[in-house]
MDAnalysis code that builds the backbone (N, CA, C; Angstrom):
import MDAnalysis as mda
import numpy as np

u = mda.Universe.empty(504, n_residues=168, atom_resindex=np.repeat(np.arange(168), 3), trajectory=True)
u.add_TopologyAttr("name", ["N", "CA", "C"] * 168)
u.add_TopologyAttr("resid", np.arange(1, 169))
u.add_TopologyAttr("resname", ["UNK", "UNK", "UNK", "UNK", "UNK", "UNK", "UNK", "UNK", "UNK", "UNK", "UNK", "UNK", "UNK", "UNK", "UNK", "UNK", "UNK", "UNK", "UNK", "UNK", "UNK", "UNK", "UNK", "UNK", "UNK", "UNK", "UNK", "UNK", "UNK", "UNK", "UNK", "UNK", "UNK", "UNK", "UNK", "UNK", "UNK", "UNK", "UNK", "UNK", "UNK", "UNK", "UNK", "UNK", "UNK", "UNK", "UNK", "UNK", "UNK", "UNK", "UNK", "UNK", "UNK", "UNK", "UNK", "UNK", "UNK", "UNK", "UNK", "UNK", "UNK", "UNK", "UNK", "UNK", "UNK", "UNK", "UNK", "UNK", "UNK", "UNK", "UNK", "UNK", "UNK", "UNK", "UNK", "UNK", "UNK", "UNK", "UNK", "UNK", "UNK", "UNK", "UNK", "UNK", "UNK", "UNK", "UNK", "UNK", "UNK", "UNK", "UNK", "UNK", "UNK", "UNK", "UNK", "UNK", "UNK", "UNK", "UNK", "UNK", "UNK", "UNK", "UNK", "UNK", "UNK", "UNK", "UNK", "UNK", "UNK", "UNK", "UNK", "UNK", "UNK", "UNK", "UNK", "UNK", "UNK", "UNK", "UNK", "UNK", "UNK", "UNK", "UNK", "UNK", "UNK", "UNK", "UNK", "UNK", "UNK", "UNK", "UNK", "UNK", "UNK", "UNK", "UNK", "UNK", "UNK", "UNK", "UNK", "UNK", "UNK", "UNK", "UNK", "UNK", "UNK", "UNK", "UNK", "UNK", "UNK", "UNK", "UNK", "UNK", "UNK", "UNK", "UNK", "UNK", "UNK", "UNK", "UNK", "UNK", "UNK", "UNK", "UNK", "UNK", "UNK", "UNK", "UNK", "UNK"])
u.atoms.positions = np.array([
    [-14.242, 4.234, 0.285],
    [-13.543, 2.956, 0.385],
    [-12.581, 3.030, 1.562],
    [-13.117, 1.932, 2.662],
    [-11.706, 2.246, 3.697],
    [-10.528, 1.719, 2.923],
    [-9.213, 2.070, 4.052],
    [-8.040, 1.611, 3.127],
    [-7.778, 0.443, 3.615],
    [-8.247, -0.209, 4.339],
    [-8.191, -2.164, 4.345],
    [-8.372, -2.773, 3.461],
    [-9.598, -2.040, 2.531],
    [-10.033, -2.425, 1.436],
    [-9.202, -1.896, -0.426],
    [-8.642, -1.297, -0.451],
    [-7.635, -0.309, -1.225],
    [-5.935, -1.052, -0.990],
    [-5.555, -1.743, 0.012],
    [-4.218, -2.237, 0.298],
    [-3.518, -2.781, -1.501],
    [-2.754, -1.842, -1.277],
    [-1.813, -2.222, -2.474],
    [-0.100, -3.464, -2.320],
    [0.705, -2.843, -2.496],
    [1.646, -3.539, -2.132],
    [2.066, -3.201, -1.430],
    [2.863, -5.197, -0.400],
    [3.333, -4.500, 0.681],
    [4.653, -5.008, 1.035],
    [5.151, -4.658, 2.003],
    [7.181, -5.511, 1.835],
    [7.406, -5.569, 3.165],
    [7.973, -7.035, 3.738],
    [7.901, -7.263, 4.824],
    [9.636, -6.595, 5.325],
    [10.251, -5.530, 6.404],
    [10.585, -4.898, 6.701],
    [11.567, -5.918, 6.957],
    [13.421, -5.564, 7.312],
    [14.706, -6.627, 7.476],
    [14.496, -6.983, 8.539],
    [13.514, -6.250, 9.906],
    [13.962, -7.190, 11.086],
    [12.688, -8.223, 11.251],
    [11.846, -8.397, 10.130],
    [10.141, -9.010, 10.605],
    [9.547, -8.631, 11.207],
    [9.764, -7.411, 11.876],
    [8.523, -6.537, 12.799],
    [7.416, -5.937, 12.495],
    [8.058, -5.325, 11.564],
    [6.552, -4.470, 10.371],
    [6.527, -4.403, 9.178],
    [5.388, -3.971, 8.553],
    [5.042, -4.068, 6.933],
    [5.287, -2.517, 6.884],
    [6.189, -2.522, 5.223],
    [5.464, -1.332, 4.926],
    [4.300, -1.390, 3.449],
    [3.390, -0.728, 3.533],
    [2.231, -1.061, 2.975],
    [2.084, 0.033, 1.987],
    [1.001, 0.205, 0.657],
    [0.358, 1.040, 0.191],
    [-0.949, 0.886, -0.071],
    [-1.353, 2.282, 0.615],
    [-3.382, 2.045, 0.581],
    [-3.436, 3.730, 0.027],
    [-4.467, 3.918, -0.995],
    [-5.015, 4.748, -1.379],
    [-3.993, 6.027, -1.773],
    [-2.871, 5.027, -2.172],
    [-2.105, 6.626, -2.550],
    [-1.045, 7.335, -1.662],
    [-1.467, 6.220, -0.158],
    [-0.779, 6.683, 0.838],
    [0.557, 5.516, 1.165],
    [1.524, 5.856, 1.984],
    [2.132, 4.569, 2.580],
    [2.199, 4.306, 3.979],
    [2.226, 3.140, 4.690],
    [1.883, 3.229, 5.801],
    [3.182, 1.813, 6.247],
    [3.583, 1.784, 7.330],
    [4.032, 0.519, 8.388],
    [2.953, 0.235, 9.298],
    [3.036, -1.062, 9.305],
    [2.132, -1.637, 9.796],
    [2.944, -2.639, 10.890],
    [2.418, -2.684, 12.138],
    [3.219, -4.119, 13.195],
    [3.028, -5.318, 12.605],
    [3.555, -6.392, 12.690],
    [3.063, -7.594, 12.472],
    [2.040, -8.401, 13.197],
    [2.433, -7.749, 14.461],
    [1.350, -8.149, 15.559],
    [0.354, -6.996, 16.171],
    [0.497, -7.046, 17.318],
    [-0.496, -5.708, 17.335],
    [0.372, -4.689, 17.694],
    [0.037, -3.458, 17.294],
    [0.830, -2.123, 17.627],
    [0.074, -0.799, 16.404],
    [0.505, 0.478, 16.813],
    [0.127, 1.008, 16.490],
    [0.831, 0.871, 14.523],
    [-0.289, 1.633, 13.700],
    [0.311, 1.834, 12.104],
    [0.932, 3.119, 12.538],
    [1.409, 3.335, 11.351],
    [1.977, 4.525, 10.992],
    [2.268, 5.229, 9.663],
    [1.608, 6.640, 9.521],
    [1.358, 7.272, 8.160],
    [3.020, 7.522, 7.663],
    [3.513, 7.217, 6.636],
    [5.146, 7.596, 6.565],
    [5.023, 8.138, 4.888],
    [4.068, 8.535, 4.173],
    [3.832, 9.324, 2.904],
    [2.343, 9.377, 2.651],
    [2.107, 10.563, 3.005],
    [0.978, 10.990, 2.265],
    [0.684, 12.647, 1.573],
    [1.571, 12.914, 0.442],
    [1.312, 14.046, -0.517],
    [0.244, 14.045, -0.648],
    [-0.287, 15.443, -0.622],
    [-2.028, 15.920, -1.022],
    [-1.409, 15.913, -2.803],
    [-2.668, 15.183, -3.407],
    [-2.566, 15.571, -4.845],
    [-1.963, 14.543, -5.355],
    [-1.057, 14.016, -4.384],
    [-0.468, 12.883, -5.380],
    [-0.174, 11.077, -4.915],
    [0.021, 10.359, -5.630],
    [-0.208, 8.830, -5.422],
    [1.193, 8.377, -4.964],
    [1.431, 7.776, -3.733],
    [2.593, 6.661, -3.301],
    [2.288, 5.468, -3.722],
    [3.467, 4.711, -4.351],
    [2.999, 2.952, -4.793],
    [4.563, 2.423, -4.456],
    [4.285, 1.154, -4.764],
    [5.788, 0.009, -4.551],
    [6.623, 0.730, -3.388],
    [6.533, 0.532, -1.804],
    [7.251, 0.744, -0.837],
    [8.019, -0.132, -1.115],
    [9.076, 0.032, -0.446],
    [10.369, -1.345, -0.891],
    [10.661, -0.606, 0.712],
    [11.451, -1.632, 1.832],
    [12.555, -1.377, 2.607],
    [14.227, -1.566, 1.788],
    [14.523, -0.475, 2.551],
    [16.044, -0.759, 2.323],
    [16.329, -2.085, 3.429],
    [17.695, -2.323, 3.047],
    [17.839, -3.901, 3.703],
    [18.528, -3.804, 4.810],
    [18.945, -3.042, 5.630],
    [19.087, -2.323, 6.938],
    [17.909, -1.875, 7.603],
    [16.535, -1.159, 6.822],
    [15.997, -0.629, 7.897],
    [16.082, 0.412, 8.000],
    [16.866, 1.343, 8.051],
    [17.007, 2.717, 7.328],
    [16.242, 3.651, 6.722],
    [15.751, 3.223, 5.644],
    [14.946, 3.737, 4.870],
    [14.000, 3.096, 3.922],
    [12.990, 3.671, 2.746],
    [11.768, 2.835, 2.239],
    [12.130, 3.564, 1.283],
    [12.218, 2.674, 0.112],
    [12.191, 3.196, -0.952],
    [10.515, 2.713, -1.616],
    [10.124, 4.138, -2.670],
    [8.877, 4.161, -3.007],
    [8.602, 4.602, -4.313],
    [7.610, 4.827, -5.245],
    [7.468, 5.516, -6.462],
    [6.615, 6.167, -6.042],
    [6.312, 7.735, -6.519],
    [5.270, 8.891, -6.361],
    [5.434, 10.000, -7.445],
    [3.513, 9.881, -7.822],
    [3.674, 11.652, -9.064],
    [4.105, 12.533, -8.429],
    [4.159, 12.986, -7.158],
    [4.192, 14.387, -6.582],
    [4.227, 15.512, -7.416],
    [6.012, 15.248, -8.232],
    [6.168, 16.013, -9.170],
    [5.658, 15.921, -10.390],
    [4.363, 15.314, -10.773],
    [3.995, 15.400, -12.439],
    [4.175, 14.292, -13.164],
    [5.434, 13.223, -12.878],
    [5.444, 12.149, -13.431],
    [5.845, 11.219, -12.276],
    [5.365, 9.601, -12.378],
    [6.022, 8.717, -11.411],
    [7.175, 8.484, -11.681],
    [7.705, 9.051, -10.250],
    [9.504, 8.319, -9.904],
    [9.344, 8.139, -9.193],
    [11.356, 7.512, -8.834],
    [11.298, 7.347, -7.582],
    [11.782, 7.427, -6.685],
    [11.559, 7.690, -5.281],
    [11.728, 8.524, -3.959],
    [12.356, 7.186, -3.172],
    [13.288, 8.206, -2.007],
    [13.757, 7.395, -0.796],
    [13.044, 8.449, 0.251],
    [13.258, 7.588, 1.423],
    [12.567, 8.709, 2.862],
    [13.364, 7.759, 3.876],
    [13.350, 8.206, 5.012],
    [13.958, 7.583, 6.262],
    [12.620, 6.772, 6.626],
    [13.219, 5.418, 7.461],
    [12.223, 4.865, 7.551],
    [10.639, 5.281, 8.490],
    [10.865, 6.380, 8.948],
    [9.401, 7.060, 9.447],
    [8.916, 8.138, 9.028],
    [9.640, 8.424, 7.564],
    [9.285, 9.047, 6.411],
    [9.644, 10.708, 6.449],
    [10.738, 10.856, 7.556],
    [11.224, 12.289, 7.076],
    [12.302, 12.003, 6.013],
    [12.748, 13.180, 5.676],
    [13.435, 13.133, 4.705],
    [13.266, 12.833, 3.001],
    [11.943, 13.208, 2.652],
    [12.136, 12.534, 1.607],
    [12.536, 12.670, 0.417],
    [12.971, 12.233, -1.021],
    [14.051, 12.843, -1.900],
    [13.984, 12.326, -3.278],
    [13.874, 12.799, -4.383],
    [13.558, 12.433, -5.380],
    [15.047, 11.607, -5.742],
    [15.032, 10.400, -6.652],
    [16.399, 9.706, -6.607],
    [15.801, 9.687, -8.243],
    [15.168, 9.519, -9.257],
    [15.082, 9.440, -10.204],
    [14.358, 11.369, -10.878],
    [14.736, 11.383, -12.577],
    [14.596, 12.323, -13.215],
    [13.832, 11.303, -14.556],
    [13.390, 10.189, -14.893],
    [12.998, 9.901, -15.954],
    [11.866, 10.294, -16.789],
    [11.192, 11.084, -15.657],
    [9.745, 11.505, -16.867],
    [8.860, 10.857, -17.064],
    [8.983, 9.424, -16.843],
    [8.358, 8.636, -17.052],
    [7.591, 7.678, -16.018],
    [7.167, 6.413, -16.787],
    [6.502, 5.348, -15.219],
    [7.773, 4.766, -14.477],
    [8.128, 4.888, -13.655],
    [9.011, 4.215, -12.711],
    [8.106, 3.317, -11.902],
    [8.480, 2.108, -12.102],
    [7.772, 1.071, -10.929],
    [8.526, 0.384, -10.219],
    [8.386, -0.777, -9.530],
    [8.888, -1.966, -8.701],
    [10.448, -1.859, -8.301],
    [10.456, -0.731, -7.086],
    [11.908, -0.983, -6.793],
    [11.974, -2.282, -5.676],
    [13.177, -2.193, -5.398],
    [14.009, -3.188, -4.648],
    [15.001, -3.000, -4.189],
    [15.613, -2.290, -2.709],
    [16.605, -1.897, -2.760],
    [17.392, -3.032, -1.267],
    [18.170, -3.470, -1.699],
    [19.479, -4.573, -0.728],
    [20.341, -4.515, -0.928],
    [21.276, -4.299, -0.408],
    [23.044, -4.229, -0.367],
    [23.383, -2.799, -0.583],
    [22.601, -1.508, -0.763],
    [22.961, -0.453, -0.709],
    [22.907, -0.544, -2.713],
    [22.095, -1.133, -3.067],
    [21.317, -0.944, -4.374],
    [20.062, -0.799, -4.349],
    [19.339, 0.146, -5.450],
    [18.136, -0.143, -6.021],
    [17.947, -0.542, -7.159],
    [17.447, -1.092, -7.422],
    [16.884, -1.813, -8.773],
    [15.293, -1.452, -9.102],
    [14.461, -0.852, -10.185],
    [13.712, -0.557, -10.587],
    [13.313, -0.611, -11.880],
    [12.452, -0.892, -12.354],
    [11.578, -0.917, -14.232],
    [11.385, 0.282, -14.444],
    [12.028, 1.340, -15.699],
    [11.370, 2.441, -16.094],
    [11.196, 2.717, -17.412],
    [10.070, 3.024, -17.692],
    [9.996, 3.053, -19.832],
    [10.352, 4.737, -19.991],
    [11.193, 4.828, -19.581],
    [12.058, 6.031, -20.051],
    [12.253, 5.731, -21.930],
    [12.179, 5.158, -21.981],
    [12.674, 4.626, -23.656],
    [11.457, 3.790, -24.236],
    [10.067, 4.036, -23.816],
    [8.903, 3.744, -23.795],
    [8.675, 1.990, -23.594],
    [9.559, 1.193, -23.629],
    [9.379, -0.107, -23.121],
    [10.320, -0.122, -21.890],
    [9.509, -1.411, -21.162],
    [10.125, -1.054, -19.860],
    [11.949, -2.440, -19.457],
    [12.012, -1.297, -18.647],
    [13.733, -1.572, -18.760],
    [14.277, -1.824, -17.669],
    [15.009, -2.121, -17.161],
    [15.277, -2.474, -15.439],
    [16.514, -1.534, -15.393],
    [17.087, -0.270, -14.167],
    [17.665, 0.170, -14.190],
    [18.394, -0.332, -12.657],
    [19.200, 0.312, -12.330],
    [20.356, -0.358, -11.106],
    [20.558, 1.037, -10.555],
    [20.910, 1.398, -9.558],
    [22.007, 2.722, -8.855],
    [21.922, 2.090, -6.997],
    [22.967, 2.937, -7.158],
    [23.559, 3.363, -5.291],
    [22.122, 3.879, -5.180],
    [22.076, 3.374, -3.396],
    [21.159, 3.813, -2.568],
    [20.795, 5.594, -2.560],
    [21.902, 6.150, -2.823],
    [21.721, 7.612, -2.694],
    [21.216, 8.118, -3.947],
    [20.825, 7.356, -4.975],
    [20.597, 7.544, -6.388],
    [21.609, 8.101, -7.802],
    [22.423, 7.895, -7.224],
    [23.901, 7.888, -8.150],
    [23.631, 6.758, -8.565],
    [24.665, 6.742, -9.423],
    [25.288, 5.822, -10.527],
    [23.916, 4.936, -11.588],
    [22.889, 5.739, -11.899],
    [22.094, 5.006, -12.437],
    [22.778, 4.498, -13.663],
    [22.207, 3.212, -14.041],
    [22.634, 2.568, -15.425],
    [21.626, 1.400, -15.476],
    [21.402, 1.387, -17.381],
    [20.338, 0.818, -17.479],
    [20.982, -0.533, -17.769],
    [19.734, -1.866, -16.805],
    [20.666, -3.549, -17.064],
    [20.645, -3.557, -18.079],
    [19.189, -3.413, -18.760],
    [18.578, -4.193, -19.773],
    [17.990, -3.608, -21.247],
    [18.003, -3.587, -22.614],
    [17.986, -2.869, -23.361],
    [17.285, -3.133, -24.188],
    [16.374, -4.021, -24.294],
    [15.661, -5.075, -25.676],
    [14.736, -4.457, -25.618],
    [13.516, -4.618, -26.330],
    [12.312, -4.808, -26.522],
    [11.236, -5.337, -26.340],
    [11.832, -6.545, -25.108],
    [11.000, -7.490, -24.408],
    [10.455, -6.653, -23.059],
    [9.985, -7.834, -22.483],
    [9.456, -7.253, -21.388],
    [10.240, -7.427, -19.962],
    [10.666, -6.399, -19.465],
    [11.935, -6.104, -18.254],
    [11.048, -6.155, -17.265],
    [10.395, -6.737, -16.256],
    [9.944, -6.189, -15.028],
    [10.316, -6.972, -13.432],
    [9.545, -6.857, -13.092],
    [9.303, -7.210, -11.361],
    [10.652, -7.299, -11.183],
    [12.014, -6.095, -10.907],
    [13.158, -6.877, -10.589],
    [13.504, -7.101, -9.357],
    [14.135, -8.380, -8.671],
    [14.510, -8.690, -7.768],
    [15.690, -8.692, -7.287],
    [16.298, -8.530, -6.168],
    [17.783, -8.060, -6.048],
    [18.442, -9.468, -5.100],
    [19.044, -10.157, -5.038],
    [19.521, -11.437, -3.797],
    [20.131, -10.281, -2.848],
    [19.866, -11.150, -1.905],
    [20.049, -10.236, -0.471],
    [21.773, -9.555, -0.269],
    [22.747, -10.424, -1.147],
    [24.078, -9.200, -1.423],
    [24.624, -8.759, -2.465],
    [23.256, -8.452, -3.155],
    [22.589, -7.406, -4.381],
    [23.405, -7.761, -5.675],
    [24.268, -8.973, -5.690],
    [25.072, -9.325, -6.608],
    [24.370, -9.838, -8.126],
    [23.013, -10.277, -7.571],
    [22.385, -10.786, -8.930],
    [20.700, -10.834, -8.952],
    [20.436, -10.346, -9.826],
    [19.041, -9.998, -9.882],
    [18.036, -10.834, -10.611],
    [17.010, -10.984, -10.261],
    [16.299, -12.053, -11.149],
    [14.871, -11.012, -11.479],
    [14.468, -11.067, -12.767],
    [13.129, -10.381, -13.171],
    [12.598, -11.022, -14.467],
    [11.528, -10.536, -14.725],
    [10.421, -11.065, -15.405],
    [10.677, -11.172, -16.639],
    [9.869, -12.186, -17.533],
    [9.510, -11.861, -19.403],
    [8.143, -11.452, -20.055],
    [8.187, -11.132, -20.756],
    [6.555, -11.720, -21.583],
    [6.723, -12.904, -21.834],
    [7.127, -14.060, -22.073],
    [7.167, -15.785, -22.469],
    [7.106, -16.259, -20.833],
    [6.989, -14.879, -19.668],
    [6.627, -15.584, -17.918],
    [7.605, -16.845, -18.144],
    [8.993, -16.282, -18.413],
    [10.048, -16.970, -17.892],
    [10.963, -16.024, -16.794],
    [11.544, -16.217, -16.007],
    [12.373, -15.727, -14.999],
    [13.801, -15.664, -15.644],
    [14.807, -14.080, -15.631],
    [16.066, -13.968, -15.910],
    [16.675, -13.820, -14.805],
    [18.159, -14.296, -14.986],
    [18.997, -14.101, -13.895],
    [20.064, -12.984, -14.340],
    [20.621, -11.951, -13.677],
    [21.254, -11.229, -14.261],
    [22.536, -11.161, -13.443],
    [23.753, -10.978, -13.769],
    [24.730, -10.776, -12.868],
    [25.463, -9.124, -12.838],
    [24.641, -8.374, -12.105],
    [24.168, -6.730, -12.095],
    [25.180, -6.036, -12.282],
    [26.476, -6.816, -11.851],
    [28.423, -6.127, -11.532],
    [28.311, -5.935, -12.890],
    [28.085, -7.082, -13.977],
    [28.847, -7.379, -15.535],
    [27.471, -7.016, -16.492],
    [26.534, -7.159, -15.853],
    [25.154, -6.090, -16.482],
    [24.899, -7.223, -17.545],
    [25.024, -8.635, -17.369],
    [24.685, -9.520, -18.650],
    [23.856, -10.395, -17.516],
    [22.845, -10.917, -18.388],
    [22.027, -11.976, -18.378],
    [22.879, -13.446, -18.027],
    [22.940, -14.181, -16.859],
    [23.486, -15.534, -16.445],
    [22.809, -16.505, -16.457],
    [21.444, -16.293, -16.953],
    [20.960, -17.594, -16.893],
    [19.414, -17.184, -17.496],
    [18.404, -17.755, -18.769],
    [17.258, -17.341, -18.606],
    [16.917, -18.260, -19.341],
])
């Protein structure tokens, strides 16, 4: 299977110049126009998914097994550096990182939950605590309030400072 055909998710980068993409496990930037790609994660053995840019440009935040279970990783944005920011054990999916936050879903507690921390992976804390369904979270661009998913595919608004639900 080429990886044109394999393209997973992709996140359009803070200045609009390039994508960063996931194909086959791997992650890649891509130009918007023409220019060369570029390989920025590819572990033998193990799967890259959900690239996120940080909202500077800086860096890509990503989820990868490397170590045995999916978490999730930061790297500089041409993929040195890279660094485990989560310990959950578990599925870590859909980050989002703006304002020098990430926001991510992890069923650390076997349903999935939306968690918050600093860019450097400090201060994790979990938003959300129910039994419903926590996902796709979204961060507003000065990371003050987050909006993510239900099972009833209604949209929550969260206000991330006070960790309560503002609107759903």
């Amino acid at each position: 299977i080429a990886a044109k055909d394999a393209l997973g998710r992709a996140a359009l980068g803070p200045t609009g110049k390039r994508v960063v993409v996931e194909a086959r496990g791997q992650i890649v930037t891509l130009p918007v126009g023409q220019g060369d790609w570029r390989l920025v994660e590819a572990t033998p053995g193990a799967r890259a998914q959900y690239p996120a840019w940080s909202r500077d440009g800086k860096w890509i935040a990503f989820v990868s097994d490397r170590d045995g279970a999916k978490e999730l990783y930061a790297m500089d944005f041409d993929g040195r550096n890279p660094r485990r920011l989560t310990a959950h054990k578990s599925l870590v999916m859909n980050p989002d990182a703006r304002a020098g936050k990430i926001v991510f879903t992890s069923y650390v507690h076997r349903f999935p939950q939306i968690w918050t921390m600093t860019a450097d992976g400090l201060n994790q804390k979990e938003l959300t605590t129910g039994l419903e369904l926590n996902a796709s979270p979204a961060l507003s661009p000065d990371g003050k309030t987050l909006a993510s998913g239900s099972y009833d595919q209604t949209i929550i608004l969260w206000n991330v400072e006070k960790r309560q639900a503002i609107v759903t």
